[in-house]
C-alpha positions as CSV (number, residue, x, y, z in Angstrom):
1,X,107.6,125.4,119.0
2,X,105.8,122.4,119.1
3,X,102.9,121.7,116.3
4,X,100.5,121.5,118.6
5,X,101.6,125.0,119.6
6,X,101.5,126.1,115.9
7,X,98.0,124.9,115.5
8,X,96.9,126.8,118.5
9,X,98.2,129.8,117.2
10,X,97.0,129.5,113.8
11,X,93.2,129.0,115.3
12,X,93.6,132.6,116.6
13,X,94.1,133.8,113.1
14,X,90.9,135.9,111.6
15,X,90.2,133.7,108.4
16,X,91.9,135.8,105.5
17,X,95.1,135.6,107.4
18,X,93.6,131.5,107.6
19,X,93.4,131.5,103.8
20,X,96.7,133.1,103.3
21,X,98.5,130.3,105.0
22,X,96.9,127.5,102.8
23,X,98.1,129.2,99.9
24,X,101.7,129.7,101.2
25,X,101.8,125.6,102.2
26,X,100.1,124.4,99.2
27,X,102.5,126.4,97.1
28,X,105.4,125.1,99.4
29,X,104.5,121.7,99.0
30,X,104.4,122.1,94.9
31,X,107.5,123.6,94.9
32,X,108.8,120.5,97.0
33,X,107.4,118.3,94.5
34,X,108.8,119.6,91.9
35,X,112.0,119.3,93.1
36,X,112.0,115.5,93.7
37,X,113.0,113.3,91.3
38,X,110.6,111.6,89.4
39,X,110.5,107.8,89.8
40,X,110.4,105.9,86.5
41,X,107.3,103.0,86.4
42,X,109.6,100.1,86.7
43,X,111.1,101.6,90.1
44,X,107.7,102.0,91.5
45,X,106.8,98.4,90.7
46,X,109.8,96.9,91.6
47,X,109.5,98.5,95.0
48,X,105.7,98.4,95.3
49,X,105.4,94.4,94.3
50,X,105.6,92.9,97.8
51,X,102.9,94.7,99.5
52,X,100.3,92.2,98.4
53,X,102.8,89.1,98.1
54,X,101.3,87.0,100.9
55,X,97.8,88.0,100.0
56,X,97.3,88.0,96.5
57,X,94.0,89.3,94.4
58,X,92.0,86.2,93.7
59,X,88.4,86.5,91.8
60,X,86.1,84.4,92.9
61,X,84.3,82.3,90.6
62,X,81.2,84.0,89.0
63,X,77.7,83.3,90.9
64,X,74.6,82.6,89.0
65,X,72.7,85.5,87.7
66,X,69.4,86.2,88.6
67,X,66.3,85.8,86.4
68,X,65.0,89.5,86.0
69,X,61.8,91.6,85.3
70,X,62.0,93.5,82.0
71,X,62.0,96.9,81.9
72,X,58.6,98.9,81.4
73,X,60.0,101.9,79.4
74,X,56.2,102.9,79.4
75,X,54.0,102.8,76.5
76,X,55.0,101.9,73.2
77,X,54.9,103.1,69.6
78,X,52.5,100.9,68.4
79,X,50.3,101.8,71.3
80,X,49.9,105.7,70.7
């Protein structure tokens, strides 16, 4: 059965049945996931690094800020 097929199927279902079939996957996938082994931090960094090799972050340098208006916080003490 293709996927396609699946899907076509499950839009048939009323949406208890719908509801019932989340929970089965979800639960599926966590069970999944629990299974796999976790990878340690220096694995994921040594096999994430290159992605940004040949574009690297960069900040900019800082742009001028803008003289402001104070805030009116209405009234004061003194005022009242």
């Amino acid at each position: 059965m293709t996927l396609q097929r699946l899907l076509n199927e499950v839009e048939r279902l009323p949406t208890a049945e719908k509801w019932q079939l989340v929970r089965y996957l979800l639960d599926d996938l966590e069970a999944e996931k629990k299974m796999a082994s976790p990878e340690d931090w220096a694995s994921f960094v040594n096999r994430m690094y290159g992605a940004l090799a040949d574009d690297p972050l960069e900040r900019p340098p800082q742009l001028p800020l803008t003289e402001r208006d104070p805030i009116d916080d209405g009234p004061s003490n003194a005022e009242k």
